[in-house]
Each structure stands twice: as C-alpha cells, then as structure tokens.
N, C-alpha and C positions, 0 to 999 in steps of 0.2 A: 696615865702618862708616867714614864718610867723618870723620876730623875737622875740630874747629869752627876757623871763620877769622874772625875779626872785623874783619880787613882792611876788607872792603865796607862797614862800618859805618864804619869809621873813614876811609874814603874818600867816603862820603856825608857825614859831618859837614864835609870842608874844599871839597866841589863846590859852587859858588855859584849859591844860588839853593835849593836844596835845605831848608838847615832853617825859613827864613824861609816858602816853599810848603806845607811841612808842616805849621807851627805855625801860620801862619796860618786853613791849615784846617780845623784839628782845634778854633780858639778860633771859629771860622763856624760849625761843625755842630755845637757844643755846645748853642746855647741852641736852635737849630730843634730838636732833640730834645726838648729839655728840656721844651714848650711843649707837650709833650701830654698834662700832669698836671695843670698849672694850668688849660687849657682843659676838660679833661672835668670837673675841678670846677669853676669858671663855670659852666657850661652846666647843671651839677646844681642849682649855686646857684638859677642863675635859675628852671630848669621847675621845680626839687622832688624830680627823678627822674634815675635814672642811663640809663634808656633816652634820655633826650634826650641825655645826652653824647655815649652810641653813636653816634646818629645825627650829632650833629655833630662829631666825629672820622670819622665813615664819609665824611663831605661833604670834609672838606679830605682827606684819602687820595686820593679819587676826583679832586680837583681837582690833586693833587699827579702823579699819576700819567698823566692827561691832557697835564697841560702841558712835564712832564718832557722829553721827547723835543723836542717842539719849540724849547723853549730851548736844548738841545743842540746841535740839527741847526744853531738860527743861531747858536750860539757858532761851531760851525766855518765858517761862511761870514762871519760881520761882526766874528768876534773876539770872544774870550770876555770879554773886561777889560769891554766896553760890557755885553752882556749880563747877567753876574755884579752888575753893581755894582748897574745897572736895576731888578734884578729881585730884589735886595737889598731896595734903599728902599723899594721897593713893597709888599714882604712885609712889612717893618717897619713901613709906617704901614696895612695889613690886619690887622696884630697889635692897635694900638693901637686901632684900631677895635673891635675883638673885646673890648678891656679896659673900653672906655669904652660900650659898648653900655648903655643901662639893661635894668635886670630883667626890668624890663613890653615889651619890645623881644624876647624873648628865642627868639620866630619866626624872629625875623632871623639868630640864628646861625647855623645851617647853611646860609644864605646867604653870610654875610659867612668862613665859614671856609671853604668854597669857593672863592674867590675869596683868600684866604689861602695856599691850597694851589696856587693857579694857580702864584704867584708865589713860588715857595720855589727860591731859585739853584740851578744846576745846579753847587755845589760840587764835588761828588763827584765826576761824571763830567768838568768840565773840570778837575779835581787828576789823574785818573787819566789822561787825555789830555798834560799838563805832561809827565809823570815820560820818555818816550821822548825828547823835548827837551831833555832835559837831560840824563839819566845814557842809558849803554849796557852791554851785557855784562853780568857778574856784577853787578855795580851796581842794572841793572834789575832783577833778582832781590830783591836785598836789598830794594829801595825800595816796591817790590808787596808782600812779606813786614811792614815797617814799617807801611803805611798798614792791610794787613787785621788789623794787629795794633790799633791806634792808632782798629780800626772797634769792635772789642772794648771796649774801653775805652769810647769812648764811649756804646757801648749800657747799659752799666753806670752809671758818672756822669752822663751827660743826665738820664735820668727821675729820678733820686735827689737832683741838682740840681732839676729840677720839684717834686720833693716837697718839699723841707726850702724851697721859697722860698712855700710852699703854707700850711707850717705854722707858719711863723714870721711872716709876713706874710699876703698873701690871693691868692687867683688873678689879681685884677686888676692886684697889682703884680708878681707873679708874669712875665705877658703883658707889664706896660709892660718891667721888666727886660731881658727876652729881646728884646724889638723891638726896643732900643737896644743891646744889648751884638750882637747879629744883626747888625744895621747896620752898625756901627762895624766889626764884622771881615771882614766882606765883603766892605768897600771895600777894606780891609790887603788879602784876597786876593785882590781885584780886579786892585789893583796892581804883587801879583807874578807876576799870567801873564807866561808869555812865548809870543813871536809865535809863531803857529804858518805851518806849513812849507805854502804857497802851492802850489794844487794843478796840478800839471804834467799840460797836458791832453795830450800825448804820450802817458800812459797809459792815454788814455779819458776819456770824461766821467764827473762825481763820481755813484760811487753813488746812485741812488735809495732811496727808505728801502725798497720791496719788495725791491732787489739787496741793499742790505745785510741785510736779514735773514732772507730764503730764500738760502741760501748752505751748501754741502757743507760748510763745517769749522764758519761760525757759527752755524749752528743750530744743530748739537749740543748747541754752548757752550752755548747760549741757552735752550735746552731743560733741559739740567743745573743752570744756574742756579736757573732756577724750581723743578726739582725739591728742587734744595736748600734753598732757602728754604723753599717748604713744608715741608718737614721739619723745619727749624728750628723754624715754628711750632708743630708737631705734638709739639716736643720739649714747648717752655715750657709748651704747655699741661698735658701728660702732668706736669711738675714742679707746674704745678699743685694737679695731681687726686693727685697721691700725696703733698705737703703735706695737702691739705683730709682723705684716707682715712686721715692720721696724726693728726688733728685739731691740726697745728700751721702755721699760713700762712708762720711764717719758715722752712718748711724749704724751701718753691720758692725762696726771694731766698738761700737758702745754695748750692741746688744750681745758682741762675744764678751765681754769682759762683764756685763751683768751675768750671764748664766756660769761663768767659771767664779764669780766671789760666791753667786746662789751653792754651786757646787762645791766650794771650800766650805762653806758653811755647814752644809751638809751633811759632806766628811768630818770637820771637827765635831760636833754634835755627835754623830752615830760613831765616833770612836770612846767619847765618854762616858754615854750608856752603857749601864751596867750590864746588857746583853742574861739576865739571867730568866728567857722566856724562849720556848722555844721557836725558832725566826723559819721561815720556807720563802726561796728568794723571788718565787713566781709573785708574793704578795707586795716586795717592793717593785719588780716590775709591771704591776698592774697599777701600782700609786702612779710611778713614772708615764705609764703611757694615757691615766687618767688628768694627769695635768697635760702633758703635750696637747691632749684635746683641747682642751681649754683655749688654745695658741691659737687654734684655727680659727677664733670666732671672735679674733680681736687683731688682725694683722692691718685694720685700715687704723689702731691708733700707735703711735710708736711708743708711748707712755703707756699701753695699757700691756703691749707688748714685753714692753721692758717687764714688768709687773711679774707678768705672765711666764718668761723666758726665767726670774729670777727663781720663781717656787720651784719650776723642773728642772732649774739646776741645783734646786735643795736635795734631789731624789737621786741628780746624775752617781756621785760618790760612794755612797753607800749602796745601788743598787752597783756599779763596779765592783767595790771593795765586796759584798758579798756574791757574786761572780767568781772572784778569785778564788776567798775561801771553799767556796764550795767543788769547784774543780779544783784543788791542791789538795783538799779533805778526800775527794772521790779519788784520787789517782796514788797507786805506789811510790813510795817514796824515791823509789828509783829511778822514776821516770817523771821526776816533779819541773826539771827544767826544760824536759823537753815539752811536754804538754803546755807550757806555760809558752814554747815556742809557735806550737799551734796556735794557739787563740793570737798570738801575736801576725801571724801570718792571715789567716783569716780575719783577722781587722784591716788587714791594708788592703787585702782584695777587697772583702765589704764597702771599705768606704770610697775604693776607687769605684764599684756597680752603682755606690749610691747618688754619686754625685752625677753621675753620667743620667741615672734613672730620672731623678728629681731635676735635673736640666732640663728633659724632656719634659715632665709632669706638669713643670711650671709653665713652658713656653706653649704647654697645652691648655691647660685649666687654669692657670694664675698663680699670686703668689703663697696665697693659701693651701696650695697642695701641695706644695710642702710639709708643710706639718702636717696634711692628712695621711699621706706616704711615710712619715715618721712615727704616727699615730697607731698607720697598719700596721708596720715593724713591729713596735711594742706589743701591741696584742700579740702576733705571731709567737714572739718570745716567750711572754708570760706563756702562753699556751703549751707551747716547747719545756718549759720548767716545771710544769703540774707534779709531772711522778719521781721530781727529781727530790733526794731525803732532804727535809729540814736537817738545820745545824742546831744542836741540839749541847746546852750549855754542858753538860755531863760529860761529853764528849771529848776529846783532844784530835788532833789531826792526825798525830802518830796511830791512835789506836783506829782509826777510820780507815787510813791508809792501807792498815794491814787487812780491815774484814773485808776493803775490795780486792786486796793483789789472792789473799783467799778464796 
C-alpha cells in the first residue's frame, strides 16, 4: 500500500493559474446543471403534463450533444477564450428565452431548448484541455483526480440547487437565475484559458475528427467511456426502483449521495498517492466492476446496499480521473479539447441508451438487473482497455502527446 502525499495538492494550490481555472469552472457548470429541474417544470407548467417536459429535456440533450463536439474542435483551432465566452452569452439569452416564453407558446419549447442546448459552452472539455498547460507529472494526476471529484459534486448540488430555486421561487426565475449567474462565470472562465500550444505541422497535419476517433488506443478509451456512463445510468435508475419497491423515494437521493461522498473520497485519496508505480486503467476498471457485483447480491437490504454503493463509489473517481489522463496523454496536443468533446458527447448518448436499456432490464428481470447490466458494462470496458498503454510515472503528457501525433 502506497502512502498518502498531499504534496500534489499542496503543489496545485501555489501553481498559477490553477485554483482560479478550477473555481471558475466548477461556478460555470453549476447553474447549466442546475437548469434541468426548473425547465422540466416549465414545460410541465405550461402543457399540464410531465411528458412534455420529456420531450423538451430530450430536445436540448439532443442539441447539447450535436453541438458539443463542434464547439470543441473550434476552440482548438480559434481559441477557446472566443468560443467559451460566445457560446456562453448565447446560451444565456436561450435560457432567458425559455423563461420568458408565454404558456399559450409552450409548442415552442422544445424548439427553443434546442437551440439552448446548441449553445451550452464547451466548459468541461476546454477545463480538461487547460490542465496539460499548466501542471505536468504527478501534478497531472492529482489535477484529473480533483476535477472527477469536483464532477461529483456537482452532480449532486446542480439539481438540488434547481430544485430549492423551484420551490422557493418559480421555474421562470429559476431559468432567469441560471442564465445570469451561467454568464457571468463563463466569461471569469473564459478569461482564464490559457493559450493553447500552436500546432506544429512537422508532425503531420491536425487530426481529422475520423483519425481522431478511430484510433487503436482512443477508441477503446472512447468505447469505455460510453460503457461507463451507461452504467452509471443503469445505476440511478436501479436506485430508483429499489426506493419505489421499498415504498420510500428518499432512499434513491440517500443512496445518490452515499456513492458521490464514496466517490469524493476516492478521488481525494487517488490524488494524494504518490502515483510513482506503473498504473494501466483496465485494472481500476476491473476493481470498479468487481465491486458493482457485489450490488447485485444485496439490493433486498438498503443498509447493505448503502455499504455496497459506497465502496464503488470509492472506485467511480479515480477510474474517471484516469480515463481522462489517458485519453489527454494519447491525443495531440492539438486536438486535446476537442477529443475531450467527444467523450463528452458519447456520455450523454450513453447515458440516455442506458437508462432507456435498464428501464426495460428492470421491468423485466427486477431490480437487480440493474447492476447486473452495470456489471456487464464494466467488464466490456475493462475488456476495451486491455491494449491501451499504462501511464507510466517517467512519462509527461507532452512527450506522450507527441509519440502519438508521430
């Protein structure tokens, strides 16, 4: 057992540029979360019916996930600071739109959140693109381990923020809220990219988007990814259906909030390790889907569950955070926001198949197949990552970058 160093940590707090990037973007992708509680009740408000909300959360997803990529691929070519901010503003007065719709309009939504969704910044992927630019080494470690922890979080506070501004106020201020506090920080994290590293055609010309993602190490990745998000969804729902077969709905929002503290945990831990052995990510995905098992064979106790949900969210973090690394490490430096846009795309499909999949699984087989459909995922993945290289302490991601654009 390696012990813990918090060095890294405390090396990330004094590297400039670092907590400002961070903070910045973790106050950006609060209220875009946030904004899918207030909107599905609108859109109830307005039809009368919760099936319209569906559909107009299914519209901005769809439009979110179309546009994703392309905002990417031109942050890496015109700079992400122009792109980010652009596509900020625009999100934000799409929001406002959405707030200010009238009732008798209420056709229009699923138009108008589409178009919503076009425009939703490519936060994430140019934050995970930043982090090679700045930090290196053990560093980059810690910093990937920070942001998947800090994704945890958010998944938890966004919606829960959405709700309390729902019911304390009304959806529509709800909407206007998030489009301004959206704004506002977007631009903060607009303004703390830094430039990114000018592609040197020495090495070839910039990946296409087929080369980049038919590619022997990233696809794996990219395959894995999906798989795991699927499963993720496959989880929440499964936490669903064994709240509802306990006849109590706060036991799902207990057993989400045990697996995201399991999963902060996790991340903090696996960013203070000293990381000085060589790691291959197939082998924490094989941990992760060795405890999901586990799940299945204890969903009639909700204590035992809880237990059980907590250790595989010890596994969730650090097997994301090295996901990241490893596809940032495999990819050109040139094309690091945009690939980072992918995997973002491919999660939101993912976890829309999987919840759709695992709806069906359960109201087939029970609530245990759930996690056996989460189970298979992981194995798939792991399986997917076999030939993909270990991250190897020696290494940096700049010189990785380059033996692959080579």
């Amino acid at each position: 057992m390696q012990p813990m160093d918090l060095s890294a940590y405390r090396e990330l707090w004094k590297t400039h540029g670092v907590v400002a990037l961070l903070a910045s973007a973790l106050v950006a992708r609060m209220p875009v979360l946030a904004t899918m509680v207030p909107l599905s009740f609108l859109a109830k408000d307005a039809a009368g019916n919760f099936g319209w909300a569906g559909v107009v959360a299914g519209a901005y997803s769809i439009g979110t996930a179309v546009a994703s990529v392309v905002w990417s691929r031109m942050a890496d070519r015109r700079g992400a600071r122009k792109v980010v901010i652009g596509t900020g503003m625009a999100w934000g007065l799409w929001m406002a739109v959405l707030a200010l719709l009238p009732y008798s309009w209420y056709r229009l939504l699923p138009l108008a959140a589409a178009m919503a969704g076009v425009f939703v910044a490519p936060v994430t992927s140019a934050l995970r693109a930043n982090w090679p630019r700045i930090v290196s080494g053990p560093r980059l470690r810690a910093v990937y381990s920070m942001d998947a922890t800090a994704q945890e979080l958010l998944f938890v506070f966004g919606p829960m923020l959405g709700a309390i501004m729902v019911s304390f106020a009304s959806p529509r201020a709800g909407l206007l809220t998030c489009a301004v506090t959206a704004a506002a920080a977007i631009w903060w994290f607009g303004l703390n990219q830094q430039p990114a590293v000018p592609h040197d055609e020495t090495t070839g010309p910039r990946p296409t988007a087929w080369q980049l993602i038919f590619h022997s190490h990233r696809t794996p990745i990219l395959l894995a990814w999906a798989c795991l998000v699927m499963g993720f969804a496959s989880m929440s729902l499964g936490m669903v259906a064994v709240a509802d077969e306990h006849g109590n709905r706060l036991i799902a929002g207990i057993l989400e909030t045990v697996a995201a503290v399991g999963s902060v945990t996790g991340g903090v831990i696996n960013g203070a390790l000293p990381g000085g052995r060589t790691s291959a990510v197939w082998r924490r995905m094989l941990a992760l889907s060795a405890l999901v098992t586990v799940c299945i064979f204890v969903t009639s106790s909700v204590v035992a569950l809880a237990v059980a949900m907590f250790a595989t969210g010890c596994m969730i973090a650090p097997t994301v955070a090295a996901l990241y690394e490893r596809v940032g490490a495999l990819t050109p430096t040139s094309a690091h926001t945009e690939i980072f846009g992918w995997t973002q795309s491919g999660g939101m499909v993912g976890s829309a198949i999987g919840a759709a999949v695992a709806g069906a699984v359960v109201e087939a087989g029970g609530v245990r197949y759930a996690w056996v459909l989460t189970a298979g995922l992981a194995v798939l993945a792991t399986l997917s990552l076999l030939r993909v290289p270990p991250h190897r302490p020696a290494e940096t991601s700049a010189v990785e970058g380059a033996t692959v654009a080579a």
